[in-house]
Backbone bond lengths (Angstrom), bond angles and torsions (degrees), N, CA, C in turn:
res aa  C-N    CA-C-N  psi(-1)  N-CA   C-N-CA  omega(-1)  CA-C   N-CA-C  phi
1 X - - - 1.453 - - 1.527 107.72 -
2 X 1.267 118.62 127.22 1.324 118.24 175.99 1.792 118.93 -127.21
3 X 1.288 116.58 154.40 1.343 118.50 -166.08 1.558 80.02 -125.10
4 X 1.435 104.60 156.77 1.509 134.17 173.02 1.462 106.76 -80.80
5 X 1.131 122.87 135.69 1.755 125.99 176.46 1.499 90.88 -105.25
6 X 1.502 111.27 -172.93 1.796 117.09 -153.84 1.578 87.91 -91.07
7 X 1.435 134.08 -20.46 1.113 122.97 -161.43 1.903 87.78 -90.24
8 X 1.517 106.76 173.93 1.854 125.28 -158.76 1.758 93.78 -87.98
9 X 1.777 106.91 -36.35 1.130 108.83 -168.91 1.657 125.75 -98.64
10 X 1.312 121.25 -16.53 1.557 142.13 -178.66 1.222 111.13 -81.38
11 X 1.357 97.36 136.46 1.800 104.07 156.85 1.128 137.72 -150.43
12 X 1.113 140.88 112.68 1.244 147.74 -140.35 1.907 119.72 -86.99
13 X 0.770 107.45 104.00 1.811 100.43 -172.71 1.311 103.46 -48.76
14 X 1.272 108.40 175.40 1.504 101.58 -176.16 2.192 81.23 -121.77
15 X 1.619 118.98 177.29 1.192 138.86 -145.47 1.640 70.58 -108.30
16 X 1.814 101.52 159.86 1.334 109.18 169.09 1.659 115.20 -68.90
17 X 1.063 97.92 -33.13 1.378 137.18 177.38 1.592 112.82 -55.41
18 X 1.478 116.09 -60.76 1.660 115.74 157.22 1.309 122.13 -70.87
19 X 1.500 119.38 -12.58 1.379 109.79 171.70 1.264 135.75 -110.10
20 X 1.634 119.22 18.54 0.823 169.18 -147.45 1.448 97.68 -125.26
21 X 1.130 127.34 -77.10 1.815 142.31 156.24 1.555 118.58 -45.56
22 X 0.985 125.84 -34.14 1.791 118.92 155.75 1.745 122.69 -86.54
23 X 1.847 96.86 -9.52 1.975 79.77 177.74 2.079 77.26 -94.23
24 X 0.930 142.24 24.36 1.348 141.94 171.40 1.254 110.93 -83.03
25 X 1.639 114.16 -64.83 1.255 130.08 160.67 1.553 134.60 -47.28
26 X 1.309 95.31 -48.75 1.650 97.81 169.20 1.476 116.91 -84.02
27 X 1.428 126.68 4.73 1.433 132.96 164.52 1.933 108.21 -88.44
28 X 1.449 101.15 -35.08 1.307 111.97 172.10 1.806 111.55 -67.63
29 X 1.073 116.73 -53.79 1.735 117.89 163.37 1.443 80.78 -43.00
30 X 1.200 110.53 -101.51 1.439 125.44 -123.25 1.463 95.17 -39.57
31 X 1.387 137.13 -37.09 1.840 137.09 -151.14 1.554 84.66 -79.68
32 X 1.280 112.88 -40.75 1.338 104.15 -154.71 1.694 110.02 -68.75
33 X 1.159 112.78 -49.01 1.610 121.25 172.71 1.711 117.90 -54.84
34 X 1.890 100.49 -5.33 1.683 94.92 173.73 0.933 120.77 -95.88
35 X 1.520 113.72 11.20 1.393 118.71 176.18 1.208 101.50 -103.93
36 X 1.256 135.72 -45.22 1.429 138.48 -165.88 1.325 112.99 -129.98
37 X 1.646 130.96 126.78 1.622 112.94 170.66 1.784 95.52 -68.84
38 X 1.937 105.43 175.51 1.417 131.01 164.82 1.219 106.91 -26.50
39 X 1.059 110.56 -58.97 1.695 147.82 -130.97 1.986 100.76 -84.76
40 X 1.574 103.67 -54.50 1.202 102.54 -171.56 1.689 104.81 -83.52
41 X 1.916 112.53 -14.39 1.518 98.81 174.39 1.474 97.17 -78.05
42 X 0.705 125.39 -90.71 1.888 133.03 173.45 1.520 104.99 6.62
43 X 1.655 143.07 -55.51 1.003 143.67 173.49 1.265 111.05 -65.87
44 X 1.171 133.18 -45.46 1.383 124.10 171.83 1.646 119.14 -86.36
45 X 1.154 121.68 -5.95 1.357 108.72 161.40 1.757 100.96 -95.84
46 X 1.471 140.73 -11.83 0.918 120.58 143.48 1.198 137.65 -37.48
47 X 1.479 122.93 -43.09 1.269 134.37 -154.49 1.250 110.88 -100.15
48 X 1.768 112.37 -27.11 1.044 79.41 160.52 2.143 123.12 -113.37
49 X 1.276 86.74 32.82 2.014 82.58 147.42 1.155 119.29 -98.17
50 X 1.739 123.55 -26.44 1.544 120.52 170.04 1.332 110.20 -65.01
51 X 1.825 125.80 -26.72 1.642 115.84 167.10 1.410 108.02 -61.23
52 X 1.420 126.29 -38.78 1.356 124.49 -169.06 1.628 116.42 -85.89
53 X 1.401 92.41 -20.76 1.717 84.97 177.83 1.701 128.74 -91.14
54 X 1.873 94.77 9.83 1.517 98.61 -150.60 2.008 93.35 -132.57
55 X 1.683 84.15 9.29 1.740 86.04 -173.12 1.743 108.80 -73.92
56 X 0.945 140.62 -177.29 1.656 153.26 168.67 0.925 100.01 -98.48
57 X 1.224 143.60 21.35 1.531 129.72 133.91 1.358 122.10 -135.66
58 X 1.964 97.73 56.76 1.373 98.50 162.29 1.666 131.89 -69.09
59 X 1.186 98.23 -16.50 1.908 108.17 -169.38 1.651 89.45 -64.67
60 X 1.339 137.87 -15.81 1.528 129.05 169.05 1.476 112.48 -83.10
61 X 0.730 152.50 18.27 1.624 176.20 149.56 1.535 101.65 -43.83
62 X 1.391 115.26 99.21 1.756 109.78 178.21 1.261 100.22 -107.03
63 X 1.390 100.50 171.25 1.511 112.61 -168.78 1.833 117.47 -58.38
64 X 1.540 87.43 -40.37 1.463 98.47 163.92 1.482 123.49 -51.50
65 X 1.572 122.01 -35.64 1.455 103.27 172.61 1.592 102.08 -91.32
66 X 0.625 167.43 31.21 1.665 172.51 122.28 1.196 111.69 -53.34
67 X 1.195 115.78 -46.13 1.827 117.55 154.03 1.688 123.48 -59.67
68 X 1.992 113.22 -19.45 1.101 98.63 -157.12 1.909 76.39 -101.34
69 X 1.479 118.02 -18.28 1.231 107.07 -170.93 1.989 107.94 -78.37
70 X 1.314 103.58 -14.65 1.448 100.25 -162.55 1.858 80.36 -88.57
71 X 1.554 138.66 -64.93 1.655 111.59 160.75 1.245 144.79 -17.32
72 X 1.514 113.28 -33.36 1.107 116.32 151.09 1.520 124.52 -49.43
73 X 1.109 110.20 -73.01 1.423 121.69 -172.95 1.906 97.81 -47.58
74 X 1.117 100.47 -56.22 1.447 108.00 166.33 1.796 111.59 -12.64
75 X 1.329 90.24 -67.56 1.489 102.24 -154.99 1.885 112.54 -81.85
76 X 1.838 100.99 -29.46 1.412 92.60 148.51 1.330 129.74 -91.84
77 X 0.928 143.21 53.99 1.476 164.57 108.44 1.371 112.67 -44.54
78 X 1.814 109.36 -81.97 1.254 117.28 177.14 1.626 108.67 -30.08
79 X 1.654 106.64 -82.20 1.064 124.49 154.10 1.747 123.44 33.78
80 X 1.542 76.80 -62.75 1.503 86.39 -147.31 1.465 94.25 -98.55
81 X 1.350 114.78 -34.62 1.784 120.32 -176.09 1.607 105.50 -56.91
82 X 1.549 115.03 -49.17 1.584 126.65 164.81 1.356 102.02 -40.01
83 X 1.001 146.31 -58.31 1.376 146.46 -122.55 1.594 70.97 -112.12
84 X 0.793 141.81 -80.02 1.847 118.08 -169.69 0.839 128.44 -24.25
85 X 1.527 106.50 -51.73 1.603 123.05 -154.39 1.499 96.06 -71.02
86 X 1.791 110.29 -52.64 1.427 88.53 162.47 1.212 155.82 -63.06
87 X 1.119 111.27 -9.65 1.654 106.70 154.67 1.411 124.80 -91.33
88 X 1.145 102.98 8.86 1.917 106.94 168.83 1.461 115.07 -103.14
89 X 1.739 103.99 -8.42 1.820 101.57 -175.44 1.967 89.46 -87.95
C-alpha cells in the first residue's frame, strides 16, 4: 500500500503497522454502511433535528443543545462524504 508524499515523484510505504490500521478502518466504514445506506442515516438524523427544531417548546433550547444540534449536522456531513467514498471504492 502506498501513499503519495508532497513531492510528484516519491512515495512513501506505509508501516505494517499503518496498514494494518486503514484495512481496520475501511472494514469499519465498510460494516457500518451494511447496516444502513448514507442516505437513510442522514434522513433520520435529519428528522430528528427538524422534530426538535420545530417543537413548541423551542424557547427551552440551551446553548448546550445547539452545540449538540450543530454536531449533528457535523456528523451528517461526515456521514455523507463516507457514504460516497463507498460507493466509489
Amino acid at each position: 500500500m502506498f501513499i503519495n508524499a508532497k513531492s510528484a515523484n516519491a512515495q512513501n510505504t506505509l508501516s505494517e503497522a499503518e496498514a494494518q490500521m486503514l484495512m481496520q478502518q475501511h472494514e469499519t466504514v465498510k460494516e457500518f454502511f451494511r447496516r444502513d445506506s448514507s442516505v437513510e442515516i442522514v434522513n433520520s438524523l435529519n428528522t430528528l433535528v427538524e422534530t426538535f427544531l420545530f417543537a413548541e417548546d423551542l424557547d427551552n433550547v440551551t446553548p448546550e443543545m445547539r452545540v449538540h444540534i450543530a454536531n449533528q449536522l457535523r456528523v451528517v456531513t461526515l456521514i455523507t462524504e463516507l457514504g460516497e467514498m463507498m460507493v466509489k471504492c
